[in-house]
C-alpha angles and dihedrals in degrees: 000000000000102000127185102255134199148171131238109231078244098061090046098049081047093044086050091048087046094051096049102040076052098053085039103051103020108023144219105315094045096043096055086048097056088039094058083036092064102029086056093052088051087059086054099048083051096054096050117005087175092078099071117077120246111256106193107018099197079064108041088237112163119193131211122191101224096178127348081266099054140050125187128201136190147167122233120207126178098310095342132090123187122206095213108176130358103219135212106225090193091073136067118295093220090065074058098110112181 
């Protein structure tokens, strides 16, 4: 599909948090293989966002299970997706704010 992607301020400052609480507690093996793990499942996400069932349906929020650990979930409009939180599928749902 190819569409224009981007990410919320909110995904990238998650997607930071993520990235160094990987590097601190897991090093740096671990950290670059969940890393390529999400941003290949990004590129996914952009090549066929319709893959990916709809989460809140009022929004228009899909959700992709990117490890057992993270969840992403964006938004598609038109040609745009927007990648909108990175979640941590360890914690509770309800500290889930989209």
């Amino acid at each position: 599909m190819g569409d224009h992607l981007i990410w919320s301020t909110r995904a990238r400052e998650e997607y930071v948090q993520l990235q160094e609480y990987l590097f601190e507690k897991w090093g740096e093996e671990i950290a670059i293989r969940v890393i390529k793990e999400i941003n290949e499942t990004v590129q996914r996400i952009q090549r066929s966002p319709e893959h990916y069932p709809v989460f809140l349906k009022r929004r228009k929020i899909h959700r992709c299970v990117a490890s057992p650990q993270t969840s992403i979930f964006f938004t598609v409009d038109n040609n745009r997706i927007e990648i909108i939180c990175l979640f941590d599928n360890r914690q509770d749902p309800k500290k889930r704010k989209l």
